[in-house]
C-alpha positions in Angstrom: 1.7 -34.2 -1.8 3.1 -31.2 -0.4 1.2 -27.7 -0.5 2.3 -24.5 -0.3 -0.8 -22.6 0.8 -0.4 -18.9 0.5 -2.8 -16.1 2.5 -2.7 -12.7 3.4 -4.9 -11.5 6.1 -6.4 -14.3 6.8 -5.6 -18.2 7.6 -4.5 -19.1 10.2 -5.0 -16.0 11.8 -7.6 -13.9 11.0 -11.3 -14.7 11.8 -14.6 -15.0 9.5 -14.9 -16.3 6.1 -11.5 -16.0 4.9 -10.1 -18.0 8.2 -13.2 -20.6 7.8 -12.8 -22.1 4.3 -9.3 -22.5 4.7 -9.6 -24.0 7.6 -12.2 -26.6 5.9 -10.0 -26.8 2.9 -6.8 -28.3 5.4 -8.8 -30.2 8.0 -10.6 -31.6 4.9 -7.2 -33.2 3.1 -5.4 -34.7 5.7 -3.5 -36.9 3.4 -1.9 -34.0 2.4 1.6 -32.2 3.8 0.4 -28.4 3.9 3.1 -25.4 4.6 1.2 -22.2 5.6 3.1 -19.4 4.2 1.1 -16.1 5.7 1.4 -12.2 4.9 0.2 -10.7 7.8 -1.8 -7.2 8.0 -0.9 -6.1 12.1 0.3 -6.9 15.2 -3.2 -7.9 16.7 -4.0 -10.0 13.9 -1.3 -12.1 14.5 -2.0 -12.7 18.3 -4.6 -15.1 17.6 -4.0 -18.2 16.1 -6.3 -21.1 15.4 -5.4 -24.0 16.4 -4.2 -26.3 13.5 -3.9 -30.0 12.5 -1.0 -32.2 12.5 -0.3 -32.2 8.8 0.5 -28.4 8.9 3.6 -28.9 9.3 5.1 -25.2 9.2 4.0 -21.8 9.2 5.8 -19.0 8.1 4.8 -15.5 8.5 5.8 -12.0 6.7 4.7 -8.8 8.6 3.3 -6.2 5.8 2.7 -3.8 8.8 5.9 -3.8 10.2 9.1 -2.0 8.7 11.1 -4.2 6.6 14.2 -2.0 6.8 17.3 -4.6 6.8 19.9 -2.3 6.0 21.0 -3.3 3.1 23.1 -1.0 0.7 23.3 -2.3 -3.2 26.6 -1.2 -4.9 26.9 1.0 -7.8 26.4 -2.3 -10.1 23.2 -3.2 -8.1 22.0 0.1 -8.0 22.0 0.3 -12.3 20.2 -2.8 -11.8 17.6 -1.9 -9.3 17.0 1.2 -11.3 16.8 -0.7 -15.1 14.1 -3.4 -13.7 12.4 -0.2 -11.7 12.4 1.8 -14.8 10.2 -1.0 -16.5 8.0 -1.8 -13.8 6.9 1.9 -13.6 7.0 1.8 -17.3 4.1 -1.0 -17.3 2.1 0.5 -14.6 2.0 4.5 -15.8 1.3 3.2 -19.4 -0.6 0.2 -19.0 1.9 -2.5 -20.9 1.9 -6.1 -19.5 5.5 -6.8 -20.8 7.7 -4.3 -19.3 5.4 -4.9 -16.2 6.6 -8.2 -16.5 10.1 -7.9 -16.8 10.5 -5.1 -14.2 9.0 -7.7 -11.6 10.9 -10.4 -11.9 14.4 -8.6 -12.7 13.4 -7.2 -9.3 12.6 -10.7 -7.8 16.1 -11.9 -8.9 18.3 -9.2 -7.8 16.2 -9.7 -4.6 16.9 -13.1 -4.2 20.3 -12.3 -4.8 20.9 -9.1 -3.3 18.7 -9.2 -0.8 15.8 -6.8 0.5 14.8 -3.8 -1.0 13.7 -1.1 1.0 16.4 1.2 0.9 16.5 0.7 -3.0 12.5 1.5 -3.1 12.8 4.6 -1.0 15.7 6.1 -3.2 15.7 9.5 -5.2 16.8 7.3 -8.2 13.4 5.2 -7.5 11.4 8.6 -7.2 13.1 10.1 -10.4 12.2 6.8 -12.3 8.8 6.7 -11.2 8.5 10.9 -12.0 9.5 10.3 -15.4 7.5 7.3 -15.9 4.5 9.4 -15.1 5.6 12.3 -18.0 6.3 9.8 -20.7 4.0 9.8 -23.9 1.8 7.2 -23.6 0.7 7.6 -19.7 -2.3 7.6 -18.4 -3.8 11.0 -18.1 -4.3 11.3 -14.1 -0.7 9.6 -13.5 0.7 12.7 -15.9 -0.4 15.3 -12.6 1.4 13.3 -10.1 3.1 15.5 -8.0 6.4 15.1 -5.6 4.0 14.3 -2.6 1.9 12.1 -4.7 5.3 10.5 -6.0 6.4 10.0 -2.4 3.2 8.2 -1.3 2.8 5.8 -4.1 6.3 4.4 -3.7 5.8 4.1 0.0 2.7 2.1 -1.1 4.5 0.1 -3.7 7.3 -1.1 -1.1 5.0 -2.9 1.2 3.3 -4.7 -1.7 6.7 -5.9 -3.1 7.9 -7.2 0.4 7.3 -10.7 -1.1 10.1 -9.8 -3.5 12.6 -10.2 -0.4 11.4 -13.1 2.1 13.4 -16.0 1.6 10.4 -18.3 1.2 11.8 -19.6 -2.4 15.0 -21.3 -1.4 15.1 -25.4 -1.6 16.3 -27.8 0.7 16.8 -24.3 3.0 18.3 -25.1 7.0 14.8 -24.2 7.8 13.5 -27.2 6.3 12.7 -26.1 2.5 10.3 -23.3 1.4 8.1 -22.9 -1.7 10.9 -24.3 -3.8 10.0 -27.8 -2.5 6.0 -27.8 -2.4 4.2 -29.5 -5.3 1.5 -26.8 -5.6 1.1 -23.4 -4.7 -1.9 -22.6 -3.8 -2.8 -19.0 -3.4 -6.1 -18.5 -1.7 -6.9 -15.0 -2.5 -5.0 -13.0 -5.7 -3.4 -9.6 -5.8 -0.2 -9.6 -3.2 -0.9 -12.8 -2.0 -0.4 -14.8 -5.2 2.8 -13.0 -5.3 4.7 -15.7 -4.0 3.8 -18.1 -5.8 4.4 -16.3 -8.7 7.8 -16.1 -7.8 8.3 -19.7 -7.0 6.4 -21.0 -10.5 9.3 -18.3 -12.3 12.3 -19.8 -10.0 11.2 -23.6 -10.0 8.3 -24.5 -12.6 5.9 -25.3 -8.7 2.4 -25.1 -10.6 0.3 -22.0 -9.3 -3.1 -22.2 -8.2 -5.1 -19.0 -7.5 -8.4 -18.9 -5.9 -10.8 -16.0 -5.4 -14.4 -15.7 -3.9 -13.7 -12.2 -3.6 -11.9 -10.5 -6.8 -9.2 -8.7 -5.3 -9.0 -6.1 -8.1 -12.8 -5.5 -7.7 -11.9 -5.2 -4.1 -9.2 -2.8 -4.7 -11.4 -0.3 -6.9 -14.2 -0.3 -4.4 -12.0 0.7 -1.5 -11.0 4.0 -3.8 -14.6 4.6 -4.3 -15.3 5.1 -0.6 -12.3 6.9 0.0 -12.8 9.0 -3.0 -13.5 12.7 -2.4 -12.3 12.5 1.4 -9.5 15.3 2.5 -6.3 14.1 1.8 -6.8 11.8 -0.7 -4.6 12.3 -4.0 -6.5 11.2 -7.6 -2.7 10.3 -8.9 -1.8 8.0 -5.7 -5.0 6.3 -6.7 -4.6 6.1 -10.3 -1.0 4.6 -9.6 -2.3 2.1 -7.1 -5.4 0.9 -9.3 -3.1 0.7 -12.6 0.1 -1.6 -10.3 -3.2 -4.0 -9.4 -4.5 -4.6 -13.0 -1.1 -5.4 -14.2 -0.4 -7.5 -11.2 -3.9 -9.3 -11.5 -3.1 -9.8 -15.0 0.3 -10.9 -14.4 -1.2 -14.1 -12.1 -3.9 -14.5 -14.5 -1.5 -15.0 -17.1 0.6 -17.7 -15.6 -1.4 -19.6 -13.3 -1.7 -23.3 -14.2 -5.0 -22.8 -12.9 -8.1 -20.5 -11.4 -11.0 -21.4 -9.4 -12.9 -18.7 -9.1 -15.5 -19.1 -6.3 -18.6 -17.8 -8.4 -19.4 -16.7 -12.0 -19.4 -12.9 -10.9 -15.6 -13.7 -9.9 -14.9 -15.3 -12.8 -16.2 -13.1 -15.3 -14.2 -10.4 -13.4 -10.8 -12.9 -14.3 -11.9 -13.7 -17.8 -12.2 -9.7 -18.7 -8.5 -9.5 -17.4 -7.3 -12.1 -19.2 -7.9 -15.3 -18.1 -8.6 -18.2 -20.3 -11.3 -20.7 -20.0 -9.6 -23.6 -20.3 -7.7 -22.5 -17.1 -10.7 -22.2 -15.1 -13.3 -24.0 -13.2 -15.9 -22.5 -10.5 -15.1 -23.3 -7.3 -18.4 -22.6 -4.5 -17.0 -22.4 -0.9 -18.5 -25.2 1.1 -20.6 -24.4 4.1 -20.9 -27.0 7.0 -24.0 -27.9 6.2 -24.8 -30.1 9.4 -25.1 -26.5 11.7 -28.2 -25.9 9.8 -29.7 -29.4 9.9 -31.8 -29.0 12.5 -33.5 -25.9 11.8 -33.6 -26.9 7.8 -35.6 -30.1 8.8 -37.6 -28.8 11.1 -41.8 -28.9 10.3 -41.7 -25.1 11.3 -41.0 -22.9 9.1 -40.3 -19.9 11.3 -43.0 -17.2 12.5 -45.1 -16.6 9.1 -45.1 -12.6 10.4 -41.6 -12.3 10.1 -38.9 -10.9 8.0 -35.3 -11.8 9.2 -31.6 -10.4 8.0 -28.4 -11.6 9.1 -25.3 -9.9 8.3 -22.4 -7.4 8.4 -24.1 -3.9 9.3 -22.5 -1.7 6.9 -23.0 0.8 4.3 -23.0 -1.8 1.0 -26.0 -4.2 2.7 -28.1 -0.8 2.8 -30.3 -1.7 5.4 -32.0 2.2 4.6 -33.5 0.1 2.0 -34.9 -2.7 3.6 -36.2 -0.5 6.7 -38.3 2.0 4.3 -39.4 -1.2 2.3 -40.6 -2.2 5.5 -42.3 0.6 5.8 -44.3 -0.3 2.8 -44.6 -3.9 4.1 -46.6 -2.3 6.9 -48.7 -0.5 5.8 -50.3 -3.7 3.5 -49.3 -6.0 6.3 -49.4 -4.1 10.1 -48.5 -7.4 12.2 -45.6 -7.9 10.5 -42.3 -7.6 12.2 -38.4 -7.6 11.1 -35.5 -8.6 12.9 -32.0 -7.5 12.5 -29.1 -9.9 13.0 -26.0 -8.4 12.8 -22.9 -10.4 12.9 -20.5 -7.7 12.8 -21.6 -3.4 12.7 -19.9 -0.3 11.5 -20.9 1.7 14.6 -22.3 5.0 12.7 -24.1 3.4 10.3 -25.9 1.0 12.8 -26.8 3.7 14.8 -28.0 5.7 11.9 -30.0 2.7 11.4 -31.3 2.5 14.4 -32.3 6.1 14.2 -34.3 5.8 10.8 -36.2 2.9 12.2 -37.4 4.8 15.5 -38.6 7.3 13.3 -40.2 5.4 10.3 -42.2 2.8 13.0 -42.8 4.4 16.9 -43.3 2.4 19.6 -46.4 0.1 20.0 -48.4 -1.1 22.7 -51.9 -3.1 22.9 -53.3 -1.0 25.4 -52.6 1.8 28.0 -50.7 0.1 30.2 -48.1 -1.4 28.2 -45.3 -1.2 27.5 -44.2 -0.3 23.4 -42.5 -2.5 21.6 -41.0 -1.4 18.1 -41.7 -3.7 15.0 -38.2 -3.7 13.7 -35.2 -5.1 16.5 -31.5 -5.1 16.4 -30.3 -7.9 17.8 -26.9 -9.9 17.9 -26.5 -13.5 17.3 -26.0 -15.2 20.8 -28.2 -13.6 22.9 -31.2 -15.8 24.5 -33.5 -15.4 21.2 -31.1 -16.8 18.7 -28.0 -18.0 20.2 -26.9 -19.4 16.4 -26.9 -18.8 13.7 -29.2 -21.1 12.4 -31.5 -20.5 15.2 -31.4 -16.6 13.8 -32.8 -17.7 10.2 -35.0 -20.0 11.8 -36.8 -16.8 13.5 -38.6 -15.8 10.3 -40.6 -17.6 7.6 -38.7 -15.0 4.9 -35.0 -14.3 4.8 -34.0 -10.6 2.9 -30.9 -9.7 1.3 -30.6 -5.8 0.8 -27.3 -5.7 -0.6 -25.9 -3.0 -3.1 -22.8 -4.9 -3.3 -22.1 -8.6 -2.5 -19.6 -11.1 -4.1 -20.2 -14.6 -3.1 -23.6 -13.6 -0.8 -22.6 -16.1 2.4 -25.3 -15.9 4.4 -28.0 -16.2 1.4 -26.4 -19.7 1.3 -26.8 -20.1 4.8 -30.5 -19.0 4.6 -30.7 -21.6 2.2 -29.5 -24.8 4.3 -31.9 -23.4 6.6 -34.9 -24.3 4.5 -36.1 -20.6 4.0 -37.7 -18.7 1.0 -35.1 -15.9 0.3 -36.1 -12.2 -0.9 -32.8 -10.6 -2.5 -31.0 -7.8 -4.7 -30.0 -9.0 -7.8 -26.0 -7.8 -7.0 -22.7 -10.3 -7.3 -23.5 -13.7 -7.3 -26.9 -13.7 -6.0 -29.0 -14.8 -8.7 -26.4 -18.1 -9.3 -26.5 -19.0 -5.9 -30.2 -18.6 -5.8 -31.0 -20.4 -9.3 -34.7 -20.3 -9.7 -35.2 -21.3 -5.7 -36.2 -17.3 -4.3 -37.3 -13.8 -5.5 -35.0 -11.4 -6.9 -35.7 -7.8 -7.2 -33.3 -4.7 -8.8 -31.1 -3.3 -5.8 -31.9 0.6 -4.4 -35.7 -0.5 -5.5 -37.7 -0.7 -1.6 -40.7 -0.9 -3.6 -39.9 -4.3 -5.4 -38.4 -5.6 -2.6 -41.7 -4.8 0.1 -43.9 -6.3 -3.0 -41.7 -9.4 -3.0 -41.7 -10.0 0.7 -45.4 -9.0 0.8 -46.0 -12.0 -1.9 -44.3 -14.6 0.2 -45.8 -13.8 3.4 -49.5 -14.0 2.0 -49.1 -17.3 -0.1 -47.2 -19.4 3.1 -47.2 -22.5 1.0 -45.4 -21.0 -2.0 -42.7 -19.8 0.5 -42.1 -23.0 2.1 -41.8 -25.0 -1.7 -39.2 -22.0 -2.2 -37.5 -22.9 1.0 -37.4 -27.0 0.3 -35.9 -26.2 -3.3 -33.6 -24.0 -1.7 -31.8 -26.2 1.0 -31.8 -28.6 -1.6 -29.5 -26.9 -4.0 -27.6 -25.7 -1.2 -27.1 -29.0 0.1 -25.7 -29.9 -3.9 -23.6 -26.9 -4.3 -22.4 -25.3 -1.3 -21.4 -28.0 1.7 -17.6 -28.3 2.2 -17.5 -31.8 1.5 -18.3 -30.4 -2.5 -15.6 -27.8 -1.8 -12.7 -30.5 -0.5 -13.2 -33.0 -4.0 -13.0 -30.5 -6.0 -9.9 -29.2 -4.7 -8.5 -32.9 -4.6 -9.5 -33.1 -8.0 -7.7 -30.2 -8.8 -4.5 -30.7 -7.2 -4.1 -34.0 -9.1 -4.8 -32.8 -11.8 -2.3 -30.0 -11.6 0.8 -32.8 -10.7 -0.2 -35.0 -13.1 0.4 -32.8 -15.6 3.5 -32.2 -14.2 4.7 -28.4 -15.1 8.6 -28.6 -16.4 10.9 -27.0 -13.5 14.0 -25.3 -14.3 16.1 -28.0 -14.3 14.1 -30.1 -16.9 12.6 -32.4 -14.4 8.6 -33.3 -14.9 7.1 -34.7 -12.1 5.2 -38.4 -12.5 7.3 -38.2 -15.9 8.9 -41.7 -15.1 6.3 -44.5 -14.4 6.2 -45.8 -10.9 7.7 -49.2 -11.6 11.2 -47.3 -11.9 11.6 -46.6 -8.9 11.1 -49.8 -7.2 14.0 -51.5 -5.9 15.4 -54.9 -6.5 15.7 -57.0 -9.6 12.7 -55.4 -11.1 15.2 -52.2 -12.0 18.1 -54.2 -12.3 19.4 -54.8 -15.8 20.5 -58.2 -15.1 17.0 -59.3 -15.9 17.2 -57.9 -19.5 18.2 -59.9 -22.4 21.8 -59.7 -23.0 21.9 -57.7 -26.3 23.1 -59.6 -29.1 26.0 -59.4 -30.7 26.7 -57.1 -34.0 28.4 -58.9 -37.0 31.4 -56.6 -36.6 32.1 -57.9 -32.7 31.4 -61.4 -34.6 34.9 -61.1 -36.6 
């Protein structure tokens, strides 16, 4: 089977998460022919590249940061084109109609495929004046009615990037290059929004069935970005209005006509379903951890230093570690030995150090005598030094692992916390309280009170907390290892070919039994009874 695995940002270049379960997913299907088609977010991202097995067979790459300018005119004819699909694109985003959305997209797609690329087209005055009276039609949404030239300027900029998949020549079959998306039995998108684009576009030109996943919703990811940028000079509400309404009509549009949709948790999924998804189209999908770098600590008889709280993660603004170090505080003052230890995997330097600032001030420096030197109860520390050189060996520090979060999707390294045998304290925020299920304490997010109380209830009843932990890495071990992960998807893919969606030019795959197909006599008609003869041929 041949798939046609599509990513932006991410495999086979980027690192973390996004690289990782790719990277599972491939390495765990070698029977498989995969073709790597990648949208690529910079220059740097694309100078490192993982290594990758043998049955990758190609990868092809589409810059999103570089300029796509081929110089390419469209005649007067091409230009009445470009300008009729534009018209309805803008139509569908400004007033929030999936149809002319629809139509717009892939009357674009065609005279790109055609025609060729698009930039000149998308940066035209007759693109502008399209998108302006869009925006003053009856029926727009009220912020896209005070666009302005700038903001009119800006958003079509934005728009040009995100329809580069419009204009690769990925689509073509039996291509000199070898074949492109036109050829694959599945797409499979690994993350929706622009990335699914592509296979959109082959499922319209060749019937290839679609498959999107998404452990992070892409829309959801979308309207968060706004909210931090929101408010910040030089930012325009219209641009963002526009942006946010071309993503729900885009998600929508891949909801719509995907053959299928795993998302990775329920939070994910409910976010599809609300768009338009339907349930006989999906099936949660949990990404698969390697479950053997956590054996050792999760089997251990220790259960980590009964004194101390540990949290691992991405030092940023949405795990609000504020939180957690004034909950602290509380833990404290009913608890004084106590101590908490900050992992950080990755940091958003300000925040960090605003971090670190809050925590010199809320606990000072303390020392058993005189002549000693303070230590601080709360430590920053990064994962490799000579006190946790894993990550395992970082959740194995503490008997309690806390999750802060005011915002999480799939929460990763609760998971991880959980292989590793520990009793987990968390926010009740994305996915949290499936992946837990009954095997930790949950608390309301921006609450340090109820999360102190909570830690403060595990640390004094050890025995409670390691019954929490055993429960814990055995769910994990059921629902998140990547061997789960990998049948599911080969589940999935069969299924998807056996049903066999009808391509353009009628043909349905697996629509002729095997036995055709296999040559010699068996296929011949000389083995069939001669028919017999009618009474007419008789006289």
């Amino acid at each position: 089977m041949r798939i046609g695995l599509l990513t932006e940002g991410g495999y086979p270049y980027a690192t973390g998460e996004a690289r990782l379960w790719c990277d599972r997913l491939v390495r765990g299907l070698p029977q498989h022919e995969f073709e790597i088609y990648a949208l690529s977010r910079s220059a740097e991202q694309e100078r490192t590249r993982v290594p990758l097995p043998e049955h990758v067979t190609r990868v092809r790459t589409a810059p999103l940061w570089a300029p796509a300018d081929d110089g390419r005119t469209y005649s007067r004819r091409e230009r009445r084109r470009f300008v009729d699909c534009f018209e309805e694109l803008v139509q569908g985003i400004c007033a929030g109609e999936a149809q002319p959305f629809a139509a717009g997209l892939y009357g674009l797609a065609g005279l790109a495929r055609e025609q060729g690329g698009m930039y000149a087209a998308l940066r035209s005055e007759s693109a502008v004046r399209a998108l302006e009276s869009a925006c003053r039609a009856p029926g727009a949404a009220r912020t896209v009615r005070t666009a302005q030239v700038a903001d009119l300027l800006e958003f079509v900029d934005e728009l040009e990037v995100m329809l580069r998949p419009l204009s690769l020549d990925w689509y073509e079959e039996n291509a000199q290059a070898g074949g492109g998306l036109g050829d694959a039995d599945i797409c499979h998108a690994t993350a929706g929004g622009v990335a699914a684009l592509p296979g959109l576009l082959a499922k319209r030109f060749f019937g290839v069935p679609l498959l999107v996943t998404e452990y992070g919703v892409q829309l959801r990811a979308h309207y968060l970005a706004q909210l931090d940028t929101r408010g910040e000079p030089g930012t325009r509400p219209a641009v963002h209005a526009l942006l946010a309404a071309f993503h729900l009509r885009l998600a929508t549009e891949i909801y719509a006509r995907a053959d299928f949709l795993t998302p990775g948790n329920a939070h994910a999924r409910r976010w599809q379903e609300r768009c338009g998804a339907t349930r006989e189209r999906l099936r949660t999908v949990h990404p698969g951890m390697e479950a053997d770098r956590f054996a050792t600590v999760g089997e251990a008889a220790d259960c980590g230093d009964p004194d101390t709280l540990v949290w691992v993660g991405r030092a940023e603004p949405a795990k609000d570690l504020i939180a957690l170090l004034h909950a602290f505080a509380e833990v404290r003052r009913a608890a004084p030995g106590t101590r908490l230890r900050i992992f950080a995997t990755a940091v958003v330097p300000d925040y960090l150090a605003g971090c670190r600032a809050l925590a010199a001030q809320l606990f000072p420096d303390e020392a058993a005598d005189s002549v000693t030197v303070g230590e601080n109860p709360v430590t920053f520390e990064e994962i490799g030094g000579p006190d946790a050189p894993t990550t395992a060996e970082a959740y194995g520090a503490g008997r309690v692992v806390v999750l802060s979060s005011v915002i999480e999707g799939f929460p990763v390294t609760l998971a991880e916390a959980m292989l590793c045998g520990r009793a987990t304290v968390s926010t009740d925020v994305g996915a949290v309280c499936e992946v837990i299920g009954g095997t930790g304490l949950v608390v309301p997010p921006r609450n340090p009170r109820a999360l102190a109380e909570a830690c403060l209830s595990l640390l004094r009843d050890p025995e409670r907390a390691q019954r929490l932990g055993a429960a814990a890495r055995a769910r994990a071990l059921e629902l998140f290892t990547v061997e789960q992960n990998v049948a599911a998807f080969q589940e999935i893919y069969l299924r998807l070919l056996a049903k066999g969606s009808v391509r353009p030019d009628g043909e349905i795959p697996f629509a002729s039994p095997p036995e055709a197909r296999v040559p010699g006599h068996w296929t011949s008609p000389t083995w069939a009874p001669a028919p017999e003869p009618s009474p007419e041929a008789a006289v």
